[in-house]
N, C-alpha and C positions, 0 to 999 in steps of 0.2 A: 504494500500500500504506500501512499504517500501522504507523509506528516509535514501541514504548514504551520508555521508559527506567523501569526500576525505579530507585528509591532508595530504600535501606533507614532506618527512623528510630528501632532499639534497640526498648524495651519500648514495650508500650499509650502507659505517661505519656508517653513521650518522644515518641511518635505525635503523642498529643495536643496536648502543646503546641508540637510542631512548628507541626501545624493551625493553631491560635488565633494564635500568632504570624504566620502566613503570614496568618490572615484579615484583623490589622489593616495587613500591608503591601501585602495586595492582588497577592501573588506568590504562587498558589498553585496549587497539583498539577492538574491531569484528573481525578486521581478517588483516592481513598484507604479506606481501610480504616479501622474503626471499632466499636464495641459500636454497640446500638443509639439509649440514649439520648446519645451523641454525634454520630449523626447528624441527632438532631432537632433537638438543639441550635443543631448547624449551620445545618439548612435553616431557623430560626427566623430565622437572621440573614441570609437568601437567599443561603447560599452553595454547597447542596446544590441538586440539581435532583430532583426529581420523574421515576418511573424511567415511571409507570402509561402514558403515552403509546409509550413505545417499548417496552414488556413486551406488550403489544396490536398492532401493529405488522402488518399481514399480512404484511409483505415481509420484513421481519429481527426480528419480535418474538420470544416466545417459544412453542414450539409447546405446545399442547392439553397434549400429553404431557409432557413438561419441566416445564410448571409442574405437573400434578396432581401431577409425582412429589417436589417438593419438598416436605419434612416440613414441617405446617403450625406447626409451634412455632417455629423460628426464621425461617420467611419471614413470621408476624406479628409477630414482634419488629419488625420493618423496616417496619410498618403503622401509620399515624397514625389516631387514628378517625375521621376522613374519605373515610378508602381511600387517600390521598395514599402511595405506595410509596417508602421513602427509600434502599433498597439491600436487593442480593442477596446471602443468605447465602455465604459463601465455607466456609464449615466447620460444625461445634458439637462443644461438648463438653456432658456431662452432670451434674450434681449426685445422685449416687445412693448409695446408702449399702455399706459394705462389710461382708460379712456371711460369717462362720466356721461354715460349712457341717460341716465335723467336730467341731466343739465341740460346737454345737448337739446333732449328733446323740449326742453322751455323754449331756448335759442332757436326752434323750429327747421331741426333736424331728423329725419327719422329714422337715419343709424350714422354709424361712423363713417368715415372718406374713404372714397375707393380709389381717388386719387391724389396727388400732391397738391393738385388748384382744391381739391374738395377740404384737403387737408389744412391749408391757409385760410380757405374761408370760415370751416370753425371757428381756426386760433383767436382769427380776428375779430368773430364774434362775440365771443366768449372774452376776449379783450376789451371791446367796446362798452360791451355790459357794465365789466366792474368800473369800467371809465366812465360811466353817464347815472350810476347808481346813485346813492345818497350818502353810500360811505368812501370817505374820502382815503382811510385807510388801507383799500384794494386798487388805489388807482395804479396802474402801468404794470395789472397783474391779469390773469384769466388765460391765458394763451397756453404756449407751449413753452416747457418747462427747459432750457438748454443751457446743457454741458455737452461739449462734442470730444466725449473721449470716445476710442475705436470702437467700442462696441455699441456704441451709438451712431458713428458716423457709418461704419459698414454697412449695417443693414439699409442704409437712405442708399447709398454708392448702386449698389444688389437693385436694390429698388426701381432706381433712373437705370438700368438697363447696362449697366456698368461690372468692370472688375478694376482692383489695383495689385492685383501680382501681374505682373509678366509674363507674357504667352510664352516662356521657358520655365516657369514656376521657382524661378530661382532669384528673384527679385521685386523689387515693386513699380508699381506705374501709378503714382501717386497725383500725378500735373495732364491728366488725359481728358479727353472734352464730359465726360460723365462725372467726373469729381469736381470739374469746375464747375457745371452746373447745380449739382447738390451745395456746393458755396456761393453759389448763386440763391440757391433756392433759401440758404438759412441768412444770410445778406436781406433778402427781400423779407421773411418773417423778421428780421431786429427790426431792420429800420421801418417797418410798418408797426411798430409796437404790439409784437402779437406772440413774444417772449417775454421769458422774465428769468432770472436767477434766485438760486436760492442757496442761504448757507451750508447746507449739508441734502442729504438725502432730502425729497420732496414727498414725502407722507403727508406730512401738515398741511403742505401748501394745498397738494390736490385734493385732502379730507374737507381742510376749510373752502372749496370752490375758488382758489387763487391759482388754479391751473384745470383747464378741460386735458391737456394731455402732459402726461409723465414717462419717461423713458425708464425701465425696469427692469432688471432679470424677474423670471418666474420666479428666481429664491428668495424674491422680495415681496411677494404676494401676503405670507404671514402678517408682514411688519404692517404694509397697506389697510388692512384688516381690523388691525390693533387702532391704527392712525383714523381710520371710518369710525371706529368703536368712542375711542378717546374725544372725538370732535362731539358725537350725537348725532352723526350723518346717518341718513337710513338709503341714500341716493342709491340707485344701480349702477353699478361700476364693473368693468372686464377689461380683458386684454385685446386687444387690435395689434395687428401685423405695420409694418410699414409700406404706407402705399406711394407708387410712384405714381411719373406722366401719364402713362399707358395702362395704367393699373395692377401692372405688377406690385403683386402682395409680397412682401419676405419679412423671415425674422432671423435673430443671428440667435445659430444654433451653437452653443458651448460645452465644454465638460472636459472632463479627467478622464484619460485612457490609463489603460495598463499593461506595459511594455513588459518584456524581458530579459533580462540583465545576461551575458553572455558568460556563462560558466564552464561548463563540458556538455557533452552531448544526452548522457544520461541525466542529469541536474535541465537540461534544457526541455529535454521531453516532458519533463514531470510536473516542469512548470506549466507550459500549454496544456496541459491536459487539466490542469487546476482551474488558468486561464479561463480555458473554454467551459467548465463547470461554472465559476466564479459571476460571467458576461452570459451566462445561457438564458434564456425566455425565464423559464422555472426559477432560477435562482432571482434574477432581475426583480420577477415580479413582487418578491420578499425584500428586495433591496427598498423597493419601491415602497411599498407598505412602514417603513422603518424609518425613511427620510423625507419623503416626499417630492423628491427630485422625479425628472420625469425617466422614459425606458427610452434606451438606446435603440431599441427594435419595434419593430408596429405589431410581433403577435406575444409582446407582454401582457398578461391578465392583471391587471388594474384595479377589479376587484370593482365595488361600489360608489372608489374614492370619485369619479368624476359626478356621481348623485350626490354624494354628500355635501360636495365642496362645487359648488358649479361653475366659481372664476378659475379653482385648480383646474376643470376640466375644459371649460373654455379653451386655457392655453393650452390644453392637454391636445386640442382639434388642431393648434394651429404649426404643430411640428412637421407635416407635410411638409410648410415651408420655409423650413430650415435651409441656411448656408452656415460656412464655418470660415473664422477665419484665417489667414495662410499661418503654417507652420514653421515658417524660418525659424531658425535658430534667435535671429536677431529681434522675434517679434516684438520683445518684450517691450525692447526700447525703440521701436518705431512707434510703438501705441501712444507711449509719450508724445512725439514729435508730432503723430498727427491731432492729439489733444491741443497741443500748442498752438499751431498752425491755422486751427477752426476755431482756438478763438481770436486769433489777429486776424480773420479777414473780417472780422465783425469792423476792425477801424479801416479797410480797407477805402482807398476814395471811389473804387469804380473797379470795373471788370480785372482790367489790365493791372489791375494793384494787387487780387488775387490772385489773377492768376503769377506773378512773379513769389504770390507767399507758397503757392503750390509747387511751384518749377523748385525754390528752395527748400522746401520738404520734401521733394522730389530726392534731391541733391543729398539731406541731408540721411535719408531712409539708404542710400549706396552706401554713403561711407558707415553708417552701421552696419549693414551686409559682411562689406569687406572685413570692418575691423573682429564681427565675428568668424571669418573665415581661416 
């Protein structure tokens, strides 16, 4: 048989640099958990194994079915552009936006935007509102809630019909006409007044109706909840996709893979075969029940949770449309730069002033590349 020993190692960081430290003393795990550009990282530095031969496997791979049912947003996160497979999703969560379904419908809407023009016109509804109200305390609030870090700005890019890796998948394209337009687009909500900032997470802001839309992981859903509870709000609220021009729907699909650690051949069998119990439908569905993260696969049993909980399962429908985003090594700190980036084009004077803050976030996402190379 074969005996795992879990050990627990606190948050991601502390994951992480568990890893790194174990990588330079050369005592390290079977197999560990990870986002995905920390497992490329890894296998950069051959400590990761390569999943594609034993995923294939006729005897213990994975079957036909198992892999087709695997949502393809986060089992390509774990995809080098080679096809090189560097771990199996264990979970995801989503990036999607939260959106005040009875508000709306005062504002004389009768669902959420199916597109980006449908999308501004709430904001600025909903903007207007608290601007012509009688409390003067909500003025230059109601709109949409912006911070543009990556996993915010991804799923808009996906959205408008866009990518920013490189059609060699080995870098980014961060200054292309689909990015400029998404800072176009978020240009055009500031200086319409149909944003607003807030100091920390926006629970408050969107409990107390000083935002119709909020950008969210699904693992923020709980806290949301609390925030509706603690206000006295009884409003309907759920999750929406991000919609583009043309109406493409997307949301940024996330999560922790589980790689393994390159040991001997026997130690390496024994892990995938753990692996693949660990990431099965059956085990999943218990992961699922325990945390409330969503399943990396569409024939997870889910069990009653989406009756019980109907914003969990709202988002629970909108995994379909999941993207991931790229896995370089270097993601970590391009996610910075493009956070940075989105919000200086908000001082931007005009098109041409963007686009030069993109061309140098452009500029700025290579030499992270290289320097992690």
């Amino acid at each position: 048989g074969i005996t795992v020993e879990a050990i627990a190692q606190g948050n991601q960081g502390d994951l992480e640099t568990a890893v790194n430290g174990a990588v330079a003393t050369g005592e390290l795990p079977n197999l560990t958990m990870g986002f995905p550009n920390s497992l490329s990282r890894w296998y950069s530095l051959d400590v990761i194994a390569p999943l594609n031969d034993y995923i294939n496997n006729p005897s213990y791979g994975l079957s036909p079915e198992v892999l087709a049912g695997i949502f393809p947003g986060p089992y390509s996160s774990g995809t080098l552009a080679d096809g090189t497979q560097l771990g199996i999703p264990m979970h995801q969560s989503e990036q999607v936006i939260f959106y005040n379904y009875t508000w709306a419908e005062e504002l004389g809407f009768s669902g959420p935007p199916q597109t980006s023009a449908e999308f501004k016109e709430q904001a600025c509804a909903a903007a207007a509102a608290n601007g012509s109200d009688d409390n003067p305390d909500n003025d230059g609030t109601g709109g949409y809630v912006y911070f543009p870090d990556a996993s915010m700005v991804s799923p808009w890019i996906w959205a408008f019909g866009g990518e920013y890796i490189n059609e060699a998948g080995d870098g980014y394209n961060l200054n292309n006409e689909a990015v400029l337009n998404v800072a176009l687009f978020f240009k055009d909500l500031y200086d319409s007044g149909c944003t607003l900032s807030t100091p920390s997470f926006p629970n408050p802001e969107f409990a107390g109706r000083l935002a119709l839309f909020a950008t969210s992981s699904s693992a923020g859903i709980p806290f949301q909840v609390s925030a509706m509870a603690d206000a006295g709000n009884t409003d309907v609220w759920g999750t929406i996709p991000y919609p583009g021009p043309d109406g493409t729907l997307v949301v940024n699909a996330f999560g922790q893979m589980v790689g393994i650690v390159r040991t001997n051949e026997t130690a390496d069998l024994a892990s995938w075969l753990f692996l693949k119990w660990l990431t099965s439908p059956e085990t999943q569905s218990e992961w699922v029940s325990l945390t409330g993260y969503f399943p990396s696969q569409a024939g997870v049993d889910v069990g009653t949770r989406p009756d019980d909980d109907v914003i969990w399962g709202g988002a629970l429908d909108l995994l379909p449309l999941g993207k991931a985003e790229p896995n370089l090594p270097a993601h970590g700190a391009v996610r910075g730069a493009i956070r940075d980036a989105f919000f200086a084009i908000l001082e931007a004077a005009d098109a041409a002033g963007i686009q030069a803050i993109l061309d140098e976030l452009n500029q700025t996402a290579a030499d992270l590349v290289a320097e992690s190379q």
